[in-house]
N, C-alpha and C positions, 0 to 999 in steps of 0.2 A: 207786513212785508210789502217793500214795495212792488207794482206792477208796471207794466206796458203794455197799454193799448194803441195799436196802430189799426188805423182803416184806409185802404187800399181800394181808391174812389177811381171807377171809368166810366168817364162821361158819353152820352150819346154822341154819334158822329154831327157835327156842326154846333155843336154844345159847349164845348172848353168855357168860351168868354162867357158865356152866362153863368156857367157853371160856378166858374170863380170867382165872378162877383156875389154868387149867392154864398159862397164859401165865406169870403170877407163879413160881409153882414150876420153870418151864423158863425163865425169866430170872435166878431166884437160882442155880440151876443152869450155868446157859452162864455166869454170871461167874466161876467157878473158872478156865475157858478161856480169861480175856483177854478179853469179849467184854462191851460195855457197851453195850446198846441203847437206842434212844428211840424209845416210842410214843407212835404219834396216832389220833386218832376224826376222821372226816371230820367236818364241822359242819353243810356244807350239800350236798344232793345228794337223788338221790330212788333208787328201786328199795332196792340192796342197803346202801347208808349205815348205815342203822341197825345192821346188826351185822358191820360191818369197822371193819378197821384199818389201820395202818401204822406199822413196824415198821421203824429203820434204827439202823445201826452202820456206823461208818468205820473200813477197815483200812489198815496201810502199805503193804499191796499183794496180790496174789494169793496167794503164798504163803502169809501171815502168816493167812487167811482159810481155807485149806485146812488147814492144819497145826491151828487152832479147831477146825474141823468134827469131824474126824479125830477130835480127845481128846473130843470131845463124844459120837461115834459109840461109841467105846469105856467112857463113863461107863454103867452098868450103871440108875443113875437115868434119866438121860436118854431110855434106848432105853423102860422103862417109859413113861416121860413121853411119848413120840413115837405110842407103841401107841393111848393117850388118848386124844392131838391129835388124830389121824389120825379117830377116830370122829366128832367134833364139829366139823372144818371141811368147808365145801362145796368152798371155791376160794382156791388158793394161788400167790401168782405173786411170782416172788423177779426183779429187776430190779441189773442193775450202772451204775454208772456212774463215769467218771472225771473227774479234773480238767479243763476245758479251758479254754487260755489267751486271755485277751482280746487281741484286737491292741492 
């Protein structure tokens, strides 16, 4: 069954531009994995808008999404790239969801 994962990334305040350069380098990176993401900037919205995101990829299923992670965990780039991330976002909330059928 397919899914969706989106993560819904707010960066520290004065952080955006790093932030998304680190995002670039940890996107050319997760597609060795399989992993073909599509970002978005909120357009309208107040408070923290200005330096979020969103952040989704569709998998065939749970597995296919763990088995990613996994070779992503073990990429020696990666874990560097993570160490980065980790200093530059405030609030990180990753979201699933599945298919559901219309009557």
């Amino acid at each position: 069954m397919k899914i969706l994962h989106r993560g819904i990334i707010t960066f520290a305040p004065g952080k955006m531009a790093e932030g998304m350069e680190l995002m670039k380098e940890m996107m050319a990176a997760s597609g060795q994995t399989g992993q073909t993401w599509k970002c978005y900037r909120p357009s309208i919205g107040g408070g923290d808008v200005g330096h979020t995101i969103v952040c989704e990829v569709e998998w065939d299923g749970l597995a296919a999404a763990e088995a990613a992670w996994e070779k992503s965990q073990a990429d020696p780039k990666m874990a560097a790239l993570m160490q980065k991330y980790d200093s530059v976002v405030m609030h990180h909330t990753v979201e699933w969801y599945t298919p559901m059928p219309m009557p």
